[in-house]
N, C-alpha and C positions, 0 to 999 in steps of 0.2 A: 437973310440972303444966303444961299446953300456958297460953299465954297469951291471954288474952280483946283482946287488938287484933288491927283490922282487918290482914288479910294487906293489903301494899302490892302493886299489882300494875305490869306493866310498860308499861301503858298511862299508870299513873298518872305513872312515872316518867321518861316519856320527855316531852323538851320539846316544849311545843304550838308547833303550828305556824299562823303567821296567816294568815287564810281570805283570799282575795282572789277575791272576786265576780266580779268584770269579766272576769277572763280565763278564757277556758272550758278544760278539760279535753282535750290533744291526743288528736283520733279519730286514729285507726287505717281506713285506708279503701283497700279492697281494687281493684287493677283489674283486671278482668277482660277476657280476651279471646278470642273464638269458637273453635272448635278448628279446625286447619287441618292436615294435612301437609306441605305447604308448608315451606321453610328459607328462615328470613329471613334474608336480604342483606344486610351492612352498606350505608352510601352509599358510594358511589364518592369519593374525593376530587381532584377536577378541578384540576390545577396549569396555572395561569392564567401560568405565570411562561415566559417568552421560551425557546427551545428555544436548547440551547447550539450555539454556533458550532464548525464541526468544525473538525479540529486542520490545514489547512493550511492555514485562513484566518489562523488565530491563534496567536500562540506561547504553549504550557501558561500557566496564571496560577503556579504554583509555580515553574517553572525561569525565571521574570526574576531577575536578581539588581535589588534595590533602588536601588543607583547604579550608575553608568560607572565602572568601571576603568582604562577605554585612555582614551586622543584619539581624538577622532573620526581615522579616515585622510582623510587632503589627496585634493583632486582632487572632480570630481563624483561624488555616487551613482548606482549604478549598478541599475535600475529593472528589477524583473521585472515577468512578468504575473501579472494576477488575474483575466483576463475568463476565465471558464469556456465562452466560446462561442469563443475563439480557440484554445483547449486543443482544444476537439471537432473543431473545422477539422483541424486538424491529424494529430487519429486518422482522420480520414475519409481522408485524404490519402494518409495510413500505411497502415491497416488494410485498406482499399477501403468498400466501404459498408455504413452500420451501424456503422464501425467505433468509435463515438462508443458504444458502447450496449456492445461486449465487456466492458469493465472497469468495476468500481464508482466511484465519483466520487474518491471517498478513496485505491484505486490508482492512477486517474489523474494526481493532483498526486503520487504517493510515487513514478511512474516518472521525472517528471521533474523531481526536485529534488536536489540535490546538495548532499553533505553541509556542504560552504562555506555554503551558504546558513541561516542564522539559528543556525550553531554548530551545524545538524543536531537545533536541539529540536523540529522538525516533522518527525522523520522523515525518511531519504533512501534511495537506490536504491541500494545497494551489494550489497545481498544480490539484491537482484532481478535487477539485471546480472552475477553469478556464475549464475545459470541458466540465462541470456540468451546468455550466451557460449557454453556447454557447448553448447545445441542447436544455433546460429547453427556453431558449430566441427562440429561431426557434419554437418548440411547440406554443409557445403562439402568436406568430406572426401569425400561419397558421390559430389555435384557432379562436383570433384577424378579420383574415378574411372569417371566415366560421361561423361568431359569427352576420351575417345582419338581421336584422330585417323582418319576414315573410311579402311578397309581394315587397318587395324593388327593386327585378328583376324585377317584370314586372312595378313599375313606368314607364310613359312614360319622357324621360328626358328632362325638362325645359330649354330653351334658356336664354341664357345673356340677355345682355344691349344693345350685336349687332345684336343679334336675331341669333347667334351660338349655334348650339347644340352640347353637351359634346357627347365621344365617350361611347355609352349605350351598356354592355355586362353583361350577367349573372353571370361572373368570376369576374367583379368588384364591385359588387353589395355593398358588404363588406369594401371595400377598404378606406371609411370613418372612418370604424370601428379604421383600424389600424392607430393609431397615438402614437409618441412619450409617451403621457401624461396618456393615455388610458393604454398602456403596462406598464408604470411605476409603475399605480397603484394597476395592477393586480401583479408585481413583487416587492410590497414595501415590505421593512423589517419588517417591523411589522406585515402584513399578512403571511409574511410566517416563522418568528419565532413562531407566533400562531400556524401553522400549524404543525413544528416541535414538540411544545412543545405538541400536542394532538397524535401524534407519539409518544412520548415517549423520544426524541431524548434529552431532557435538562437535564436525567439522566444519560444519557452515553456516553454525548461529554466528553472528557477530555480536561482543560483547565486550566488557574488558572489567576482568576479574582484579580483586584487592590486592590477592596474592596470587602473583603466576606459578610460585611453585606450589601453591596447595588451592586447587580448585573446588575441591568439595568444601573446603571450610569457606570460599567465597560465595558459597551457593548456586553451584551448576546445575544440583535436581532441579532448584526452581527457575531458573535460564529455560531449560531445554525442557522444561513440562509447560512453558510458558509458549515456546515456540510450537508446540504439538498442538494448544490449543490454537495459536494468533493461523495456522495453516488451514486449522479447519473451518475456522470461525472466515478466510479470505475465500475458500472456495462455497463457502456457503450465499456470499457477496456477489461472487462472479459467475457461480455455477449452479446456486438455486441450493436449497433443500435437501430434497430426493437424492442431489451425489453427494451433500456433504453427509449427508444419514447412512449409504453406502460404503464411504470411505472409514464413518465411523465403527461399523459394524464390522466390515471386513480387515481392515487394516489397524484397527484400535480392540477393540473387543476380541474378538475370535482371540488375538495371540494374549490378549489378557487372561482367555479360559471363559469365556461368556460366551 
């Protein structure tokens, strides 16, 4: 037999909840906006912060170590440069004109720094002067043999002890020219730190020698023959071939006597 009370229902059973007048009811409120095809564009975010110093001004901030390890070395420091208008001088001198403008700014100081200088953490010219060289050595080789002495081609050529005659051409005329001993001394370090040094070049290698008062005993021929190649061997990078073959012949060789 069903029972005569009220069914309780689940409204009744649920706890009341207290009315609070004053604060309204969160809308929902739509925004709309026109149609467009158009692709909106984030904002650009404009970085206001100082453009970083490039790395031959400054030594990496990671590779400092936090304190000195050595002593300072005795004697004065030994001061390179930093004016970047003394550096251009210098390529004009080198290169001929414009020569300031061949290379990027960044290879300009990597040509002429030396790995002594600041432990090499800005970068140095060692691999630059191994290209430097190779061409710089081919120029003088060709030099070498296009360097024979007038009339040597038409010599008629002289038979041995068996009465054999050497094979006679006008493209070998020279070929006496070119010997080991011959080329070494048109590419000795001391003619051509001379050479550098009347470039200008011994002002604006960077480097830091053993002893500041005696540079030749720290080895400055091979500094600044090192720097004569790492220049050539950069504008060969950036400039191709053809003008480093140019540069070589005209600003290297010629005042060598070739």
């Amino acid at each position: 037999m069903a029972s005569k009370r009220p069914i309780t229902t689940l409204a009744r059973l649920a706890p009341s909840r207290p009315h609070n007048h004053s604060i309204p009811p969160p809308q929902t409120r739509l925004q709309t906006a026109p149609f467009t095809t158009t692709t909106t564009l984030p904002l650009a975010h404009h970085d206001t912060a100082a453009a970083p110093r490039p790395r031959w001004q400054q030594t990496p901030a990671r590779m400092v170590a936090p304190f000195r390890t050595r002593p300072r070395p005795e004697g004065p420091e030994y001061v390179v440069n930093t004016d970047p208008r003394r550096l251009d001088n210098v390529y004009v001198k080198l290169l001929g004109k414009d020569g300031d403008k061949y290379l990027s700014e960044e290879v300009k100081w990597l040509a002429v720094t030396h790995k002594s200088f600041d432990h090499g953490r800005r970068g140095f010219n060692d691999r630059l002067a191994v290209l430097g060289r190779r061409v710089i050595s081919l120029q003088t080789s060709l030099a070498l043999l296009n360097s024979a002495p007038p009339g040597a081609a038409n010599d008629p050529p002289t038979p041995d002890a068996y009465d054999r005659l050497p094979v006679a051409h006008p493209a070998l005329a020279g070929l006496a020219s070119l010997t080991a001993d011959a080329k070494a001394e048109v590419l000795s370090k001391t003619r051509l730190a001379q050479l550098a040094e009347r470039y200008g070049l011994d002002t604006v290698t960077r480097w830091k020698p053993k002893k500041t008062d005696n540079l030749h005993g720290s080895g400055v021929e091979v500094v600044l023959t090192t720097s004569l190649y790492a220049i050539v061997g950069a504008v060969a990078l950036e400039k191709g071939g053809h003008i480093a073959e140019r540069v070589v012949r005209e600003k290297i060789l010629t005042p060598l006597g070739l």
